[in-house]
C-alpha positions in Angstrom: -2.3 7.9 43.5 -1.7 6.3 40.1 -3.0 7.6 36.7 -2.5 6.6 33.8 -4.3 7.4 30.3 -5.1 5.4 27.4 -6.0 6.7 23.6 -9.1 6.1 21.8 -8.6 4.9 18.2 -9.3 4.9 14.8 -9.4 2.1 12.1 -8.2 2.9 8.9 -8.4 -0.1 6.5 -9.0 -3.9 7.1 -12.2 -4.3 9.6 -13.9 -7.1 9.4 -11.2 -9.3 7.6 -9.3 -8.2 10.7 -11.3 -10.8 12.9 -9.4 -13.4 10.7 -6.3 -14.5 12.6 -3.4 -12.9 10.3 -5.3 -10.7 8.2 -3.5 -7.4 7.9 -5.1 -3.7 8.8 -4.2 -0.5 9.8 -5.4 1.8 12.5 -4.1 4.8 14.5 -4.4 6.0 17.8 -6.2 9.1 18.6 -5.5 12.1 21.5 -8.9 11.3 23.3 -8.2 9.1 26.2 -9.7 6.9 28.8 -8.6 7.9 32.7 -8.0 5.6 35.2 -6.7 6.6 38.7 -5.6 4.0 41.1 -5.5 4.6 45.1 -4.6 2.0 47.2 -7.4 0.9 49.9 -7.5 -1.7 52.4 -9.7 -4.5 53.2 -11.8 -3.5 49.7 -11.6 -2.2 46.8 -14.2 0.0 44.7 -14.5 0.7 40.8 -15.7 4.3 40.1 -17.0 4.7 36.8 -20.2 6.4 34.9 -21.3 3.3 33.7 -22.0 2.2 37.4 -23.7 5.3 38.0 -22.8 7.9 40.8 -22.0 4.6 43.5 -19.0 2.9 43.6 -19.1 -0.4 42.7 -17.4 -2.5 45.9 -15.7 -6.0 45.1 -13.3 -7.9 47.8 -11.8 -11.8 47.3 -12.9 -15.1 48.4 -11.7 -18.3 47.9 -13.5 -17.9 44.4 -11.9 -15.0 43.1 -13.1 -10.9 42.8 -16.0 -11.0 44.4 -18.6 -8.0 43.7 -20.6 -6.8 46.7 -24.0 -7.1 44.8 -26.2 -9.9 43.2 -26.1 -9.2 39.8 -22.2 -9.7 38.1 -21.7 -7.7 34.8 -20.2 -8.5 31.9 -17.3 -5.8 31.8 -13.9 -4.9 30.6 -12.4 -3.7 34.1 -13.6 -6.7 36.1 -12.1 -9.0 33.0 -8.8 -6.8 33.3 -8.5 -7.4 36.8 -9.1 -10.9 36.8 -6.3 -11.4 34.3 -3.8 -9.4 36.4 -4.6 -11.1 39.4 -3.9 -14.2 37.9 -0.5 -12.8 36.9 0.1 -11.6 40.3 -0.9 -14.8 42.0 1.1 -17.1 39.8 4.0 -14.9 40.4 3.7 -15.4 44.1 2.8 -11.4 44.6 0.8 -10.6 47.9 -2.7 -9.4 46.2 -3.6 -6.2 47.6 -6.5 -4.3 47.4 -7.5 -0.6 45.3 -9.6 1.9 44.5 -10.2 3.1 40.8 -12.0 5.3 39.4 -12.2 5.8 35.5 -13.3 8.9 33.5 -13.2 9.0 29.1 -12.9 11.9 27.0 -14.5 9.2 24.4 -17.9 10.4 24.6 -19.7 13.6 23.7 -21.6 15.8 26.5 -24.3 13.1 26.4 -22.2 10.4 27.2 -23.2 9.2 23.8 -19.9 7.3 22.4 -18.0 8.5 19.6 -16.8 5.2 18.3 -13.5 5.4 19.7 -12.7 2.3 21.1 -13.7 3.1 25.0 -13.8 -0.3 25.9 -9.8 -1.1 24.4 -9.2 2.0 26.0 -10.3 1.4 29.7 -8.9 -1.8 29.4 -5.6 -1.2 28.8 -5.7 2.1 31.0 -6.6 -0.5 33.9 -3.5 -2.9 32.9 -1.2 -0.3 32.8 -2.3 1.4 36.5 -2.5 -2.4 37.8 1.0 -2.5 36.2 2.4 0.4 37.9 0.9 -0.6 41.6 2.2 -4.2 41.8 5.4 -3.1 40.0 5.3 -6.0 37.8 7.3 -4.1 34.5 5.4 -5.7 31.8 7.1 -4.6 28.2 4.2 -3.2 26.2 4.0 -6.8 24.3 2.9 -7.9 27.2 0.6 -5.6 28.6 -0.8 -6.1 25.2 -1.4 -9.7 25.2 -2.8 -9.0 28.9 -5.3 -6.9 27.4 -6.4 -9.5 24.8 -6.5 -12.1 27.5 -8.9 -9.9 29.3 -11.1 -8.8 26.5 -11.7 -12.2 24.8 -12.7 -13.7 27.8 -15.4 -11.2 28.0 -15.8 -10.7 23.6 -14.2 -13.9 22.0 -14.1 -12.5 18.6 -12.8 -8.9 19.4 -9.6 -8.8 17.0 -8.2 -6.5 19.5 -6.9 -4.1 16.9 -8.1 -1.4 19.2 -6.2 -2.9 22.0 -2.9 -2.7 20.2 -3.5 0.9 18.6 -4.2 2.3 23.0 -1.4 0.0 24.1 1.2 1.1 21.1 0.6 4.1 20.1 0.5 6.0 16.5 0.4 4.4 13.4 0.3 1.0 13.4 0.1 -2.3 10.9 -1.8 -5.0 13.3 -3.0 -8.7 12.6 -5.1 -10.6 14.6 -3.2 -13.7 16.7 -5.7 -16.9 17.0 -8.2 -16.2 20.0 -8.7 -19.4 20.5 -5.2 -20.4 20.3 -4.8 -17.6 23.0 -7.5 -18.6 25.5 -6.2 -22.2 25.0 -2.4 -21.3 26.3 -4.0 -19.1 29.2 -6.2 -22.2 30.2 -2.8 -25.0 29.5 -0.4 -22.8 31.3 -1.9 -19.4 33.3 -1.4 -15.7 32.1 2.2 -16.5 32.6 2.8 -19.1 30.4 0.1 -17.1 27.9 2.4 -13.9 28.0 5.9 -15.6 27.6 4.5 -17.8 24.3 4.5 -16.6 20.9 0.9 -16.0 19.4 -0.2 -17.3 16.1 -1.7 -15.0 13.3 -0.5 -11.6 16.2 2.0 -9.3 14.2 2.5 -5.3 14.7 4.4 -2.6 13.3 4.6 1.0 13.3 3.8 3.1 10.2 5.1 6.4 9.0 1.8 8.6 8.2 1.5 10.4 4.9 3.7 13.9 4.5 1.4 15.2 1.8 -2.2 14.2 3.5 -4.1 15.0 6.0 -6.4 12.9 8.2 -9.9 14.6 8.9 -12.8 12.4 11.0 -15.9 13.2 10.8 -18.7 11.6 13.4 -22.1 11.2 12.2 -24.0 11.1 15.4 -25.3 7.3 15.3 -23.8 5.3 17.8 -22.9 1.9 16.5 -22.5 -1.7 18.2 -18.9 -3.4 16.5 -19.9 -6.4 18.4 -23.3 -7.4 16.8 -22.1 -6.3 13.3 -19.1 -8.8 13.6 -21.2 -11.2 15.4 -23.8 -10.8 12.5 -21.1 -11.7 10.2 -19.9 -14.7 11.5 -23.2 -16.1 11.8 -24.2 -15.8 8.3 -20.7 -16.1 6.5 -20.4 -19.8 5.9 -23.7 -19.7 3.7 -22.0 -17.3 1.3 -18.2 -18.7 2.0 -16.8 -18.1 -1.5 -17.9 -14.5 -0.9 -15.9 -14.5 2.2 -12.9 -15.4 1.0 -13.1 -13.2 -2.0 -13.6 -10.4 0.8 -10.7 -11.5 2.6 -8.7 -11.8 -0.2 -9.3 -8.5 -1.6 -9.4 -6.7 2.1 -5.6 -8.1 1.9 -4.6 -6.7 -1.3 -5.6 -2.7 -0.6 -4.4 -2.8 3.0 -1.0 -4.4 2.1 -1.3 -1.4 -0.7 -2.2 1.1 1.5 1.0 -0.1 3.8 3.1 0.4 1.0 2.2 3.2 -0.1 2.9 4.6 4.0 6.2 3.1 3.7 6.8 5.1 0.3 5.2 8.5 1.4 3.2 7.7 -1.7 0.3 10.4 -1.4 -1.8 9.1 -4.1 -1.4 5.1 -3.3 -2.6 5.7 0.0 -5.8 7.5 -1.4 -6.1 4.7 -4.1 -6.0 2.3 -1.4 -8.9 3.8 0.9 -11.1 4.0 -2.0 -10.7 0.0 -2.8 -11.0 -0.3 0.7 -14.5 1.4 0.9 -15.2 -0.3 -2.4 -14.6 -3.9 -1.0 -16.6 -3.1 1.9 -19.3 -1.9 -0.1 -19.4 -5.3 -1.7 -19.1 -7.1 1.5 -22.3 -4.6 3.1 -24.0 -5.8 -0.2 -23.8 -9.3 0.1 -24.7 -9.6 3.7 -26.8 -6.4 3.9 -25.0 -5.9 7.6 -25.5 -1.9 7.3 -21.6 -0.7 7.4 -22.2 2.6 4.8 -25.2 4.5 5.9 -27.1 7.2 4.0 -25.0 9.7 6.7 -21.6 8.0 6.3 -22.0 7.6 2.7 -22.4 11.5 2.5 -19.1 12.7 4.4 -17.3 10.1 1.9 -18.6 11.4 -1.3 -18.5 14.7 -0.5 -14.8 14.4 0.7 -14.3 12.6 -3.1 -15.7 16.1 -4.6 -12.4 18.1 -3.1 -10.3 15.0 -4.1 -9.8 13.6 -1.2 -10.4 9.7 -0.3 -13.0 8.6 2.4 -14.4 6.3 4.0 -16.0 4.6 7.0 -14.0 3.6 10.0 -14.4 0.2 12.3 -17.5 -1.7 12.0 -19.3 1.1 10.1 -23.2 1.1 11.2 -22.5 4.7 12.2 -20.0 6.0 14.2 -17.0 7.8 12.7 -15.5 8.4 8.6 -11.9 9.1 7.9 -10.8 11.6 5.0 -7.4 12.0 3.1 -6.9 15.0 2.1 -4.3 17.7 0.3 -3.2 20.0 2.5 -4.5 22.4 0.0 -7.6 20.7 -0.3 -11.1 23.1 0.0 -11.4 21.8 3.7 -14.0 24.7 5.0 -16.2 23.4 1.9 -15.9 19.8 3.0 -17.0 20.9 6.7 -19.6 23.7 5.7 -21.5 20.2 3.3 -20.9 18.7 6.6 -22.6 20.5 8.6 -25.2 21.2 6.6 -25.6 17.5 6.8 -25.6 17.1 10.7 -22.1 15.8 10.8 -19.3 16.4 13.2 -16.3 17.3 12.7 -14.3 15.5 15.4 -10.9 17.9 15.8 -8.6 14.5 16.9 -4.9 14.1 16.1 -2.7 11.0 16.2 -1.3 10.2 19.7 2.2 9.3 18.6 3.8 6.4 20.0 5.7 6.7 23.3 8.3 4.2 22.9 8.8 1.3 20.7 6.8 -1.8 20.1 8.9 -3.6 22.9 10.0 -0.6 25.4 8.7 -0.9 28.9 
């Protein structure tokens, strides 16, 4: 059997703009992961996963492709992730063979409700990299990445896939959007092949050193939020306020090249600078389009992280979900969590899955 795990992640500056081929954020990946085992099976293969319920879901090929042995075809990330490998596999004249998996996520609370995470990035690249390992194909992480994004747009076109690279890379990480459309265009012009081996416009990652003198708390406020519809929401309504756009974009730029500077110096008080014009330019931007990023609930684990001194503010889409703090190590942390609890919200104990390798190691 093959196993592999994937991290959950966090974002920590830049969502929204992010969507924007080449517009700059950070985000870091988080020890919560997203299990996939692989057993090899003949004639069929089955996909095992809670959202399918307690039966396997059974697929087998045709002449049209994966083929799933029921009526109704959903819309998924694992079914996307193995079409894309498939491809791969085919075009490089591997015998397709057939597999079990079954996945399981530590990226949901007792309830199954989901903690924001990223489970979808997560069980996609967890697929890749088990689909990886069983054909033996030795994709560098690059390209397990761009595998991923192939996979994902096809089933989200505007996912910036910032989640994508934080489970495929690992740690700390600067990430910019490559042109989706530019991406889907090179898979449909020359196959997943030619798609992996070209360079991608607006796609640039680094890794980032985290602050010495903070510390990152998250705190999860119960309400499940959709990143999907909020962007989507977005993009339908941003050309009637366009010069508000770009004055979003353009300001999203300037704190989260500040907040990557201020990494790159170990400059404790930059980075916390930063995160507050971050939230404040996401404040304007929920303003002016009224999408719902800071609720009442999210709103209060930021301020009341500000009254200790630290910096706050909502992670990903916002609409719920997840909140990340900055804080002193010396900070009055049991006072933060006691008005946090008092206000029904959760802190999540999650550290930063470092990186396990660099950007290009196999």
């Amino acid at each position: 059997m093959i196993t592999v795990r994937a991290p959950g992640k966090l974002f920590i500056a830049g969502e929204y703009a992010v969507v924007e081929a080449g517009n700059p954020s950070v985000l870091v990946a988080v020890d919560r992961f997203v299990r996939v085992d692989l057993t090899p099976s003949v004639g069929k293969g089955s996909i095992h996963s809670e959202q399918y319920g307690r039966q396997p879901l059974v697929w087998y090929r045709d002449a049209r492709g994966i083929v799933l042995d029921h009526d109704m075809r959903p819309v998924d990330y694992i079914l996307s992730s193995i079409e894309a490998v498939e491809q791969y596999v085919a075009e490089q004249g591997i015998t397709p063979r057939f597999y079990d998996l079954s996945v399981s996520s530590e990226l949901d609370d007792v309830s199954g409700r989901k903690f924001g995470l990223g489970s979808s990035a997560a069980v996609t690249v967890a697929t890749i990299g088990a689909l990886n390992t069983f054909y033996e194909l030795n994709l560098t992480r690059r390209e397990r990445y761009k595998l991923a994004m192939l996979a994902t747009i096809a089933v989200s076109p505007h996912a910036s896939g910032g989640d994508l690279a934080a489970s495929t890379f690992g740690g700390w990480i600067a990430y910019s959007a490559p042109d989706r459309e530019y991406a889907l265009g090179l898979r449909e012009a020359h196959g997943v092949s030619g798609a992996l081996r070209a360079d991608w416009d607006g796609f640039s990652v680094r890794q980032l050193t985290p602050p010495s003198d903070l510390q990152l708390l998250v705190g999860w406020t119960g309400e499940p939020a959709s990143t999907s519809r909020l962007v989507d929401d977005l993009r339908d309504r941003r050309w009637v306020e366009e010069i508000r756009y770009s004055d979003f974009l353009e300001h999203s730029r300037h704190y989260v090249d500040a907040l990557i500077g201020a990494l790159d110096d170990d400059d404790a008080v930059g980075v916390k600078n930063a995160i507050r014009g971050a939230r404040r330019t996401l404040s304007q931007l929920d303003r002016a389009a009224r999408l719902g990023i800071e609720t009442p609930a999210l709103t209060r684990l930021s301020d009341t992280a500000e009254a200790i001194g630290a910096a706050a503010k909502s992670s990903g889409a916002g609409g719920g979900d997840c909140g990340v703090v900055f804080a002193e190590h010396d900070a009055d942390i049991s006072g933060l969590l006691r008005e946090w609890e008092r206000s029904d919200i959760r802190h999540l104990a999650l550290a930063v899955h470092p990186s396990e390798g660099g950007l290009d190691e196999r």
